[in-house]
MMTF fields as JSON, N, C-alpha, C and O atoms, coordinates in Angstrom:
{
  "mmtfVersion": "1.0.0",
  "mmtfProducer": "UNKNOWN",
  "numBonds": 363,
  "numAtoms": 364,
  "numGroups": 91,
  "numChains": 1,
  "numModels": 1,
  "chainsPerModel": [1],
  "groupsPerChain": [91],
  "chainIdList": ["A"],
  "bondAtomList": [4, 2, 8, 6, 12, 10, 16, 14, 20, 18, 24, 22, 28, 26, 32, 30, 36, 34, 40, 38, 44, 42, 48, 46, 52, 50, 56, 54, 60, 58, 64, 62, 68, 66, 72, 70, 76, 74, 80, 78, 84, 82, 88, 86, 92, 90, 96, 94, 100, 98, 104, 102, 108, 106, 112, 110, 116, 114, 120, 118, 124, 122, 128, 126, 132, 130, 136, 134, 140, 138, 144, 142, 148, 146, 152, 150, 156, 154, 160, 158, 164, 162, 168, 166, 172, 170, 176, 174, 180, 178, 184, 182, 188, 186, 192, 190, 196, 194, 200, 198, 204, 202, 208, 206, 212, 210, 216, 214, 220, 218, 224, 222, 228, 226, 232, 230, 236, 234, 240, 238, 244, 242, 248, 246, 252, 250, 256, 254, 260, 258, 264, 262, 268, 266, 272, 270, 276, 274, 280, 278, 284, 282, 288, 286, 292, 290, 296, 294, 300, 298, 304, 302, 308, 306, 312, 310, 316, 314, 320, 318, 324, 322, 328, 326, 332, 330, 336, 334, 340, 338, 344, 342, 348, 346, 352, 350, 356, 354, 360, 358],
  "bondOrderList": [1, 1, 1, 1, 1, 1, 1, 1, 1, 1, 1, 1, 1, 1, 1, 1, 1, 1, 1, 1, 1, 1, 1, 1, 1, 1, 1, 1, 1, 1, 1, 1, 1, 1, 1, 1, 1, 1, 1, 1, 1, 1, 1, 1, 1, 1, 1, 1, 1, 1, 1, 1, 1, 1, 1, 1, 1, 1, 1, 1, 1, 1, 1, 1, 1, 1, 1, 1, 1, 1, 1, 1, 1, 1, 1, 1, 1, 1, 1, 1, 1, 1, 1, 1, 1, 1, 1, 1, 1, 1],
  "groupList": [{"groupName": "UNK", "atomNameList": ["N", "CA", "C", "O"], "elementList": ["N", "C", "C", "O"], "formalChargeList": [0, 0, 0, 0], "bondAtomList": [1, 0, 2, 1, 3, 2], "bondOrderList": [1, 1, 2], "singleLetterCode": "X", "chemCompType": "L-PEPTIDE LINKING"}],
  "groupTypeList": [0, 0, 0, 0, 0, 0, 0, 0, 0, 0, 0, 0, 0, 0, 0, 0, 0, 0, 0, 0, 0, 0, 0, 0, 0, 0, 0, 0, 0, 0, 0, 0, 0, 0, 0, 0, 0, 0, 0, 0, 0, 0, 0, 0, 0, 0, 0, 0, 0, 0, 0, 0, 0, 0, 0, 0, 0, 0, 0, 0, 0, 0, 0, 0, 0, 0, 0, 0, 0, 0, 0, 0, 0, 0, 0, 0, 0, 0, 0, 0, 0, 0, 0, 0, 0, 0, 0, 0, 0, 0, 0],
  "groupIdList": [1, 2, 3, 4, 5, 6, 7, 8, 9, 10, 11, 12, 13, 14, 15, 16, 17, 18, 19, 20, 21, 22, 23, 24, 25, 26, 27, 28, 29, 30, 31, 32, 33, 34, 35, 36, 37, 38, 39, 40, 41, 42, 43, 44, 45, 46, 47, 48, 49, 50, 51, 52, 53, 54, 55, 56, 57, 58, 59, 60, 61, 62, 63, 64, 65, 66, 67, 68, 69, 70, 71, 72, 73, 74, 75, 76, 77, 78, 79, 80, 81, 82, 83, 84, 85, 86, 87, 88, 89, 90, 91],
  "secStructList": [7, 7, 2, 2, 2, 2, 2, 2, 2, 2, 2, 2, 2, 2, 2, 2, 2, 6, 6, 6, 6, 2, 2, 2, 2, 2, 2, 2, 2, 2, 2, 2, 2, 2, 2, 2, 2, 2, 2, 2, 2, 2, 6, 7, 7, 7, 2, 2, 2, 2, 2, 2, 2, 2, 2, 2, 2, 2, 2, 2, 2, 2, 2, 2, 2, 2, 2, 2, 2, 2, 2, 2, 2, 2, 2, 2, 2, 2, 2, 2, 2, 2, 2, 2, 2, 2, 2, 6, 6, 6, 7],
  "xCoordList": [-2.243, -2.472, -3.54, -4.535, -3.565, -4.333, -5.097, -5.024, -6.049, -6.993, -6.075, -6.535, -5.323, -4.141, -3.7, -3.85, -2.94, -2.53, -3.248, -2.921, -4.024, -5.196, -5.438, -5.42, -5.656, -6.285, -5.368, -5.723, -3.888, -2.592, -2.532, -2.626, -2.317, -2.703, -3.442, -3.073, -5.093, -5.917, -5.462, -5.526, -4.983, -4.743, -3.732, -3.944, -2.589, -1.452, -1.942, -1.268, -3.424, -3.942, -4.264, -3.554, -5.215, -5.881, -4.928, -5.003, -4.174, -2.815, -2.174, -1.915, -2.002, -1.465, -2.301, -1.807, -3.452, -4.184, -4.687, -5.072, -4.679, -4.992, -3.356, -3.067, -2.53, -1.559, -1.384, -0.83, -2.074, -1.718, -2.707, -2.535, -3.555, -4.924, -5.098, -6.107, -4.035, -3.64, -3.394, -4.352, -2.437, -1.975, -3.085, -3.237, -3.842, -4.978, -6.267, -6.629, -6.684, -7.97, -7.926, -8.882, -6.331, -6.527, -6.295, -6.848, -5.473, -5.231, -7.318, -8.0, -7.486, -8.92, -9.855, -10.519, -10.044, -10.553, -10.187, -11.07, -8.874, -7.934, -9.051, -9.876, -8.624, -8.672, -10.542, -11.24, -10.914, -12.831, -13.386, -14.497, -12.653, -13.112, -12.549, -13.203, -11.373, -10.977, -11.848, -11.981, -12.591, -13.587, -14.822, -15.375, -15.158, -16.402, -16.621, -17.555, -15.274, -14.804, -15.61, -16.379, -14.63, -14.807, -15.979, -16.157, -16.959, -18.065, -19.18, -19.785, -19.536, -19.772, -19.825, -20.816, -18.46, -18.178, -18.784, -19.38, -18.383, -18.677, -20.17, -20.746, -20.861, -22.077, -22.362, -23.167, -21.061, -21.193, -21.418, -20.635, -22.35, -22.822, -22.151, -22.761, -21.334, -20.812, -19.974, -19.152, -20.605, -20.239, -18.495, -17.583, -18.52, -16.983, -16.311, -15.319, -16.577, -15.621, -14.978, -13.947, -15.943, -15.188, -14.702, -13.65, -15.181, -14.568, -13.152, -12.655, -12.566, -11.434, -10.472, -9.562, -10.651, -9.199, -8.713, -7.657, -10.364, -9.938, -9.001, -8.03, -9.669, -8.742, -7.38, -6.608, -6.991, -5.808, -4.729, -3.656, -5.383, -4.732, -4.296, -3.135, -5.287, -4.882, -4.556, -4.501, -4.276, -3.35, -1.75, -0.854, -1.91, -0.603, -0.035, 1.123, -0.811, -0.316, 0.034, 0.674, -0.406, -0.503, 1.116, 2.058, 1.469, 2.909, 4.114, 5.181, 3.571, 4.539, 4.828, 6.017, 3.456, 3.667, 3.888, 4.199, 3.666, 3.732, 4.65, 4.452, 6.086, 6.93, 6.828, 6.555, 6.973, 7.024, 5.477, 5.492, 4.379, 3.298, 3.499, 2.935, 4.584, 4.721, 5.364, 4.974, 7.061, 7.685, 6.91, 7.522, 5.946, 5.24, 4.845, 5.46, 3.996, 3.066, 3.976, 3.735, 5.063, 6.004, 6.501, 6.484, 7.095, 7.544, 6.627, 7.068, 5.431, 4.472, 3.96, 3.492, 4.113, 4.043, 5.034, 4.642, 6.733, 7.481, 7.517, 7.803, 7.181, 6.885, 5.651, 5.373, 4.892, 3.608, 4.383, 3.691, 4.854, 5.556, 6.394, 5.975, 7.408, 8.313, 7.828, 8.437, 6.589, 5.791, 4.967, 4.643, 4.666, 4.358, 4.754, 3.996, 6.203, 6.54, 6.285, 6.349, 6.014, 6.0, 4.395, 3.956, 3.499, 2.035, 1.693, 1.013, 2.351, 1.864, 2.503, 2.101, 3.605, 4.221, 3.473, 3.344, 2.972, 2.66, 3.178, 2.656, 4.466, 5.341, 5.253, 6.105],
  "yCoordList": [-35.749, -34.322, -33.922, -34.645, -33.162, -32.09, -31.271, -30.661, -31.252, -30.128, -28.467, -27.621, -28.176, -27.205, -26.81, -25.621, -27.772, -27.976, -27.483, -26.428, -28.153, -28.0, -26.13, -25.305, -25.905, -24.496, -23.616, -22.457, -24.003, -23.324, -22.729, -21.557, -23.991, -23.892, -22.954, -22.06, -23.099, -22.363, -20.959, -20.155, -20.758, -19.472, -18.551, -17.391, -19.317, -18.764, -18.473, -17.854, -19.205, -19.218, -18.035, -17.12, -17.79, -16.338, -15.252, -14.25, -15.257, -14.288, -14.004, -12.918, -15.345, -14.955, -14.276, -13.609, -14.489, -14.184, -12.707, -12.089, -12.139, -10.571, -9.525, -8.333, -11.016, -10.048, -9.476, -8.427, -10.56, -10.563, -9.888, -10.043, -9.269, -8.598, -7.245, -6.541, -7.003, -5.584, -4.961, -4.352, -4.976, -3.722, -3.451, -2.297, -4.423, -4.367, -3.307, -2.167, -4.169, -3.652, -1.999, -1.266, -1.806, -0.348, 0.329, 1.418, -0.202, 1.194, 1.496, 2.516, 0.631, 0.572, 1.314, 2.15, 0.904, 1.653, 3.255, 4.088, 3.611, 5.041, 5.867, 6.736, 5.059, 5.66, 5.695, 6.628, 4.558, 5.061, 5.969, 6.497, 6.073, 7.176, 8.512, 9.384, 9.056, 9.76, 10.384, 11.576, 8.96, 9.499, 9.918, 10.949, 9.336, 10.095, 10.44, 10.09, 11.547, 12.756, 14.067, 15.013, 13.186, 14.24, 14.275, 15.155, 13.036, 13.203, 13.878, 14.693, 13.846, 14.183, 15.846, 16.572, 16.164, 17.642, 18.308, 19.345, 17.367, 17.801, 17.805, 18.705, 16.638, 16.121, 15.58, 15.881, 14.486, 13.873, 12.273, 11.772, 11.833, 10.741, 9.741, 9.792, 9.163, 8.721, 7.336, 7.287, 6.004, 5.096, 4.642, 4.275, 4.872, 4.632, 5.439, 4.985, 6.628, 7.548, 6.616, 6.659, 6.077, 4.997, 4.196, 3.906, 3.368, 2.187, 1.985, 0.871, 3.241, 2.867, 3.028, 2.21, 4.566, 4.265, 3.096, 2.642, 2.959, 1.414, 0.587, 0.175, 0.317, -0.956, -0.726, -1.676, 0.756, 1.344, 1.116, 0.528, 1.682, 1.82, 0.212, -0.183, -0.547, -2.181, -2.606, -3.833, -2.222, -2.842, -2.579, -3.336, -1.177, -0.815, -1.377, -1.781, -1.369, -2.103, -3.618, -4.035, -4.511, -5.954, -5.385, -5.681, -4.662, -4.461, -4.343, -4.891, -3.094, -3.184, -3.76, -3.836, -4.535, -4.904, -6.796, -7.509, -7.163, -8.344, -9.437, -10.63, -8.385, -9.941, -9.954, -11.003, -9.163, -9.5, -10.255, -10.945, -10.186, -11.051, -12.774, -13.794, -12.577, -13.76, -14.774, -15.933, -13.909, -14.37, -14.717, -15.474, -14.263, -14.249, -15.596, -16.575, -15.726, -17.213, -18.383, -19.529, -17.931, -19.181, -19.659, -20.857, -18.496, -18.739, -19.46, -20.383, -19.081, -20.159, -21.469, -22.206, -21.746, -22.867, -24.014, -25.172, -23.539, -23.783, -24.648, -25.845, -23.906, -24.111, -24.938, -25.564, -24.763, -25.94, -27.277, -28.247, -27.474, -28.415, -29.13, -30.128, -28.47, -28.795, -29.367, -30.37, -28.827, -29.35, -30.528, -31.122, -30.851, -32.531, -33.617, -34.225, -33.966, -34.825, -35.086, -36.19, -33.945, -33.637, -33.989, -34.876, -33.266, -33.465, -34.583, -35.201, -34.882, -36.908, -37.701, -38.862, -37.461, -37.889, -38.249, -39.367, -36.979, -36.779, -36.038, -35.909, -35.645, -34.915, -33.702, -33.264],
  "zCoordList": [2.957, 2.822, 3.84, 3.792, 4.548, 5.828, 5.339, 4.273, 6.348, 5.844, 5.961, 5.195, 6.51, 6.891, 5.896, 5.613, 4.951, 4.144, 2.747, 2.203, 2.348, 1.716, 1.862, 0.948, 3.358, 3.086, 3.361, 3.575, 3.42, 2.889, 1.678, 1.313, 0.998, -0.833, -1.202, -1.963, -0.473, -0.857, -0.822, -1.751, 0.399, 0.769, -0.067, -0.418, -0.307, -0.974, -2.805, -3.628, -3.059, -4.579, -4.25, -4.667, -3.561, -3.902, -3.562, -4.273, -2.748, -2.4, -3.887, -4.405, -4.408, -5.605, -6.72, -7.628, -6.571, -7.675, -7.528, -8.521, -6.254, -6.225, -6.185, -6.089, -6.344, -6.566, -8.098, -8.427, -9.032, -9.896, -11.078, -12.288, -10.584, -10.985, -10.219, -10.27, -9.546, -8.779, -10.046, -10.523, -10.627, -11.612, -12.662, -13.062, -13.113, -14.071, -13.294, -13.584, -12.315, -11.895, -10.903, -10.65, -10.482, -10.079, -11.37, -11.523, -12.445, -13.351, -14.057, -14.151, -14.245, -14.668, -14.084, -14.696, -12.107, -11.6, -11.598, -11.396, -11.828, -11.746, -12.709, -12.426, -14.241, -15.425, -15.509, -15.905, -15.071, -14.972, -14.098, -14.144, -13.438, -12.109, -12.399, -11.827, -13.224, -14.119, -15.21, -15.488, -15.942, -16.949, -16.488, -16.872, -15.876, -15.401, -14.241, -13.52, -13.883, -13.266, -14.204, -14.036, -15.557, -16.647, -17.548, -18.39, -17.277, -18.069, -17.175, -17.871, -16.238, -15.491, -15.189, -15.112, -15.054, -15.36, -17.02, -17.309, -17.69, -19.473, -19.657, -20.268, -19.04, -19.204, -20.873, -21.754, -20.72, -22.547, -21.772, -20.965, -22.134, -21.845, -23.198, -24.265, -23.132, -24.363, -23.775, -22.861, -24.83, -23.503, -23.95, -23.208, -25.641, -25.733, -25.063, -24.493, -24.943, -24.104, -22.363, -21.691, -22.305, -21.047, -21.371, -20.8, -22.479, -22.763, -23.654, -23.819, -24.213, -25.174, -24.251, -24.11, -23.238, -22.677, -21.302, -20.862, -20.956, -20.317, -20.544, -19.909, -22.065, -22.33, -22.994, -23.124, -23.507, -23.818, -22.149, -22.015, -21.35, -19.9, -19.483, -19.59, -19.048, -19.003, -20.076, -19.994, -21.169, -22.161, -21.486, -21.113, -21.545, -21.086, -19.71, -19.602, -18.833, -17.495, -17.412, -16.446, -18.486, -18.908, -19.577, -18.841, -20.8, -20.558, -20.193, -20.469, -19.164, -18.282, -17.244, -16.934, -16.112, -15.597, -15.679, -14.726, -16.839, -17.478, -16.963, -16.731, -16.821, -16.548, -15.083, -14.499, -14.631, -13.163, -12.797, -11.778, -13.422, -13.005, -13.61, -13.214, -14.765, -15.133, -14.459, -14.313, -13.786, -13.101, -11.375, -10.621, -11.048, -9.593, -10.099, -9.675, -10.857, -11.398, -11.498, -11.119, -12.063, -12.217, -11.017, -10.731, -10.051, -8.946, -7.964, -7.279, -7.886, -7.458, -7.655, -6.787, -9.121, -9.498, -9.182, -9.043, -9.042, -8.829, -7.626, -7.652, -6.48, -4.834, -4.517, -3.494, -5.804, -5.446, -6.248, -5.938, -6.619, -8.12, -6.581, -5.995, -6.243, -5.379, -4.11, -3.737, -3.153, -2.357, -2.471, -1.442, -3.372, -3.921, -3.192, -2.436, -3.429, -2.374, -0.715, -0.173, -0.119, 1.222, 1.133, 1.865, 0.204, 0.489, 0.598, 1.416, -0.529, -0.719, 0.203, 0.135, 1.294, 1.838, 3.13, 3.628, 3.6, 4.443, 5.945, 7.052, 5.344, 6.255, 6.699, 7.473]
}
């Protein structure tokens, strides 16, 4: 196994992993920047007021966007599972 190799892997982990924390962390950022749009405007300093529909919003995006993050993970695992032979090979 190569250092190439090695920082292939690496590379394709974190590729995968901001793919897969995309739908969570923009609806979050959307919906907080939303609230205190509106707290802001209201001037209600209220900290659940940020915090319920956060996690209402990334609940919902963990829903819908669920299988297709499931199926991305698998599909990766798959291609690292399958690349084994070649790593250890040395080919």
């Amino acid at each position: 196994m190569t250092d190439t190799a090695v920082l292939h892997i690496a590379l394709q982990t974190m590729l995968v992993t901001a793919k897969l924390c995309a739908p969570m962390l923009l609806t979050s950022l959307c919906v907080g920047f939303g609230i205190s749009m509106f707290q802001s405007a209201t001037q209600i300093q209220e900290f659940t007021l940020s915090f319920v529909p956060k996690i209402i919003a990334v609940g919902a995006s963990v829903l819908i966007s669920g299988n297709w993050m499931l199926s991305t993970l698998i599909d990766f695992t798959h291609q690292l599972f399958n690349a084994i032979p070649n790593l250890i090979g040395g080919s």
